[in-house]
Kinemage of the C-alpha trace (Angstrom):
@kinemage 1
@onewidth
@group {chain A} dominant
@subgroup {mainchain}
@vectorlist {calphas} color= white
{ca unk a 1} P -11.548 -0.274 15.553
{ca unk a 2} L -10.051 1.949 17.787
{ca unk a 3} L -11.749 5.629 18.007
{ca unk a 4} L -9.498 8.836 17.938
{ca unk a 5} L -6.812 10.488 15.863
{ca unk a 6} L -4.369 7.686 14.413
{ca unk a 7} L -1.270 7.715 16.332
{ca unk a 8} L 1.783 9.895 15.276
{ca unk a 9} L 5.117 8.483 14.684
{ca unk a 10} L 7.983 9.592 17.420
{ca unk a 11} L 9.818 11.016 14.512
{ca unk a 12} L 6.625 13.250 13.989
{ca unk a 13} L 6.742 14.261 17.811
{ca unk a 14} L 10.499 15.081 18.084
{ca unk a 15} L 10.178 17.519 14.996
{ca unk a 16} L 7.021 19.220 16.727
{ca unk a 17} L 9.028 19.230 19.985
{ca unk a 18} L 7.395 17.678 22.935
{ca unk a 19} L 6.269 20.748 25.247
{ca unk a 20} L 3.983 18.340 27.665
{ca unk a 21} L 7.329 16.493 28.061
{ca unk a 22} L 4.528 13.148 27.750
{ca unk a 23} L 7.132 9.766 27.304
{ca unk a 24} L 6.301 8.559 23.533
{ca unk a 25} L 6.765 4.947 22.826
{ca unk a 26} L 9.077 3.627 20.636
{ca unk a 27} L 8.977 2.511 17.550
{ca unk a 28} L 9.720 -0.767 16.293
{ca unk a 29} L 12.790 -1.010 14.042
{ca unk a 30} L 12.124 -3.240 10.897
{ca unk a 31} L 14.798 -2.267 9.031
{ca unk a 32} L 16.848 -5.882 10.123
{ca unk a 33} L 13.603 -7.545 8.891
{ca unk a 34} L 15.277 -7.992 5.967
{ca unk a 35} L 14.246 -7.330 2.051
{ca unk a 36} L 10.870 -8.321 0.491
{ca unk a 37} L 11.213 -11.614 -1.700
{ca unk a 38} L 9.812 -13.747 -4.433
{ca unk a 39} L 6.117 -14.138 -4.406
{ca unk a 40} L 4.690 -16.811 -2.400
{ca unk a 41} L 3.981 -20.090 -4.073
{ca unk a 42} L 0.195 -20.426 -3.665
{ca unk a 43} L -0.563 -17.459 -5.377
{ca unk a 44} L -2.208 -18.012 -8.666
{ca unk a 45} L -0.474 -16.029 -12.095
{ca unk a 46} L -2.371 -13.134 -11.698
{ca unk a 47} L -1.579 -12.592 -8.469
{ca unk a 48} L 1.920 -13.293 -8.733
{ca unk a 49} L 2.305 -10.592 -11.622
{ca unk a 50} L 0.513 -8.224 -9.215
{ca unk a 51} L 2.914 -8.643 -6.680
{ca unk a 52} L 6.139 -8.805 -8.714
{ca unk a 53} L 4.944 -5.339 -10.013
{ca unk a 54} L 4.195 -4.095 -6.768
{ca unk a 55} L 7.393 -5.419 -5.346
{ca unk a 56} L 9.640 -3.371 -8.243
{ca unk a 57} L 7.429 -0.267 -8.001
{ca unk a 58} L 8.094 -0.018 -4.206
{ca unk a 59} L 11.608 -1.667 -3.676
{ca unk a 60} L 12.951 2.141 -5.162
{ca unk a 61} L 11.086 3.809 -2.167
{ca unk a 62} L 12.914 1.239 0.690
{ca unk a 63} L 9.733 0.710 2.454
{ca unk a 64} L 9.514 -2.980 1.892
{ca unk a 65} L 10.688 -5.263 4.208
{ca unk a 66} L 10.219 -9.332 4.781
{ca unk a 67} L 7.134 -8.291 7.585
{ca unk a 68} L 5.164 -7.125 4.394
{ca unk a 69} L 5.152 -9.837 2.504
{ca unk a 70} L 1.445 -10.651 3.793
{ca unk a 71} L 0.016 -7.159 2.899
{ca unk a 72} L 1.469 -7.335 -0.398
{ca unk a 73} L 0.467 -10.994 -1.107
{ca unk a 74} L -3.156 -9.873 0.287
{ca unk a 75} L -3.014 -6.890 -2.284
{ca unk a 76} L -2.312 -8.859 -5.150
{ca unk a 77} L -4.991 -11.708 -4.690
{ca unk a 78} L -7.907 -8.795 -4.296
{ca unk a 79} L -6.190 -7.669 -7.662
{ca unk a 80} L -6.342 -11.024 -9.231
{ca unk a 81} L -10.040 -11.628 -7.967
{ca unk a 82} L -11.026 -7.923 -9.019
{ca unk a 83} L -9.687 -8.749 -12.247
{ca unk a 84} L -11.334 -12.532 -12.993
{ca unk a 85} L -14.768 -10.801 -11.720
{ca unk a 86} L -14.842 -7.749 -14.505
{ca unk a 87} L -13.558 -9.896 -16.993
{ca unk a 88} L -16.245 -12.378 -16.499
{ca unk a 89} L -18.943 -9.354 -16.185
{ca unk a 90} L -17.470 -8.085 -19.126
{ca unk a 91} L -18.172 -11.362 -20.821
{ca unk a 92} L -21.748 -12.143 -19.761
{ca unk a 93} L -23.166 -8.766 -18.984
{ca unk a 94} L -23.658 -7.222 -15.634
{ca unk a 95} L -27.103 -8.683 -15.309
{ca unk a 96} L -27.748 -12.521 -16.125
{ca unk a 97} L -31.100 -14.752 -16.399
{ca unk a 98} L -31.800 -17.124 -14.298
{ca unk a 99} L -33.892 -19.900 -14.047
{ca unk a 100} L -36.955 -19.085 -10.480
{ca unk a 101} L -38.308 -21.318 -8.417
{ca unk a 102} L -41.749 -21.375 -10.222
{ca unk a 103} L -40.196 -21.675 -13.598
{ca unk a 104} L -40.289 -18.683 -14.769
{ca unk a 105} L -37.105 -16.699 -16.276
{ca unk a 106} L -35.717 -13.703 -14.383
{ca unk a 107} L -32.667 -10.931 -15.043
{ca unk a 108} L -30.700 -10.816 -11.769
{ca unk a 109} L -27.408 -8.621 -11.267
{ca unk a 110} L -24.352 -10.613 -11.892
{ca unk a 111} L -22.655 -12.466 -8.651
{ca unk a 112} L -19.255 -11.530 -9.860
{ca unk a 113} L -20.420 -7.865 -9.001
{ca unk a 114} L -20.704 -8.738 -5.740
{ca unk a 115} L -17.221 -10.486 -5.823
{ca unk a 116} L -15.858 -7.235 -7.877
{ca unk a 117} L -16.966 -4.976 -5.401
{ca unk a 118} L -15.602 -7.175 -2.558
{ca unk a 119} L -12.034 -7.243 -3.962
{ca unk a 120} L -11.738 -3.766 -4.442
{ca unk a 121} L -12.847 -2.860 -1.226
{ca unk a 122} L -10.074 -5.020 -0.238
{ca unk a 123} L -7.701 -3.489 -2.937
{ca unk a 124} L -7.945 -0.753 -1.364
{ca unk a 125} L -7.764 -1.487 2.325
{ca unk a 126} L -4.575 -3.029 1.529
{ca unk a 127} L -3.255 -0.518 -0.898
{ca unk a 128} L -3.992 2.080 1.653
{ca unk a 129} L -1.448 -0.190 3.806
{ca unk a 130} L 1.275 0.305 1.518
{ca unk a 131} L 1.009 4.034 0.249
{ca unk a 132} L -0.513 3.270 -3.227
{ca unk a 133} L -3.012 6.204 -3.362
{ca unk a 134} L -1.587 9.770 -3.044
{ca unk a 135} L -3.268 10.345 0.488
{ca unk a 136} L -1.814 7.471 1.765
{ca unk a 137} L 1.418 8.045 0.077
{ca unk a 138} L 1.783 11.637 2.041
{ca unk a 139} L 1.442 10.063 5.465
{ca unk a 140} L 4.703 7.556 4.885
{ca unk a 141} L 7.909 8.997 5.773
{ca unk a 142} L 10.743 8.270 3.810
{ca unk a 143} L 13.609 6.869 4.201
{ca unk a 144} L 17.327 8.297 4.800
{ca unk a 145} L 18.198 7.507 1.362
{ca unk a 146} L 15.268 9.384 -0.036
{ca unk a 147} L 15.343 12.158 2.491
{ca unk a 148} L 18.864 13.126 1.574
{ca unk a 149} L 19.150 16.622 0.286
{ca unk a 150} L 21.468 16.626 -2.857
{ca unk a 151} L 22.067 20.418 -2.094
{ca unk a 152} L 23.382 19.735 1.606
{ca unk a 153} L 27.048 19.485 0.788
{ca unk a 154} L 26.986 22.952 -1.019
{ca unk a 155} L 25.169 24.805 2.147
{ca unk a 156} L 27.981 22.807 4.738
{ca unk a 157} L 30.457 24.549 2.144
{ca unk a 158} L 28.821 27.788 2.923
{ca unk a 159} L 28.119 27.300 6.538
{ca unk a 160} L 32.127 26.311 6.750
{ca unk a 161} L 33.868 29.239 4.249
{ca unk a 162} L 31.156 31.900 3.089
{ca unk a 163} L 33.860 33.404 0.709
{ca unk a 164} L 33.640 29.522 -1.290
{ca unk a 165} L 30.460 30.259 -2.972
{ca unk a 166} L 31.874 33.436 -4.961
C-alpha cells in the first residue's frame, strides 16, 4: 500500500489552480467503456439480487461503467456470504459445542463468525470502491448530467439582459 495523501483528480487541481505550474497526469477516460450489464453467470441468487440492486441504485448516478463489473460482482458475493454466515449464526447460536480431542464437550465461537466478519470487511472494502457509505460518496465527483445547475439558464438570462428578470 502506497504511503501518502491519495492522489487528487486533475479536475480537483484545475479548480485549485496549479501555482507550482507541476504537469498533472491525465486521467483515463472510461466513459467509452460502455454501460454496466447483467450480472455474471457464476454468481449464486443472492449475489445476483445484490448486484441487480446495486446496479439500479447506481445506474441514476452515471458512475457505472463495463470496467466495474468486477467491483460490483466482488461486492455482491461478500453480501451473499455475509448474509448465509448470520443467518446460519442466527440459527445455531453464536457459540456451538464441539466434540475435543480427549472426549470431552466444549462451547467454541461459531466459524461462520469468522466468515461473517471476513465478508464484511470485504463489503466494505468494496463498497468503499463504489461510493456506498457517505464518506466515500463525498469524494466521487459527479457527472455532467448531475452537475448541471437547473438555475443556469435564468442567471445567462441575467448576465445577457439585466432588465429580463423584472
Amino acid at each position: 500500500m502506497p504511503a501518502g495523501r491519495k492522489r487528487l483528480p486533475s479536475a480537483v487541481h484545475e479548480a485549485h489552480g496549479n501555482p507550482g505550474h507541476r504537469k498533472h497526469a491525465p486521467e483515463m477516460d472510461f466513459s467509452a467503456a460502455g454501460e454496466i450489464g447483467k450480472p455474471p453467470s457464476w454468481l449464486d441468487a443472492g449475489a445476483k439480487a445484490e448486484y441487480k440492486r446495486i446496479v439500479a441504485a447506481l445506474s441514476d448516478l452515471e458512475l457505472l461503467r463495463s470496467t466495474d463489473v468486477g467491483v460490483v460482482a466482488s461486492y455482491a458475493i461478500a453480501y451473499s456470504r455475509w448474509m448465509a454466515a448470520e443467518k446460519q449464526v442466527t440459527r445455531e447460536g453464536t457459540v456451538i459445542q464441539v466434540m475435543g480431542s480427549q472426549g470431552q464437550t466444549k462451547m467454541v465461537k461459531h466459524p461462520a463468525l469468522l466468515v461473517a466478519a471476513s465478508a464484511q470487511q470485504q463489503m466494505l472494502r468494496a463498497g468503499s470502491l463504489l461510493g456506498l457509505n457517505p464518506v466515500d460518496r463525498a469524494k466521487i465527483s459527479a457527472s455532467p448530467k448531475q452537475a448541471a445547475n437547473p438555475f443556469s439558464a435564468i442567471f445567462a438570462m441575467t448576465e445577457e439582459d439585466p432588465a429580463a428578470i423584472n
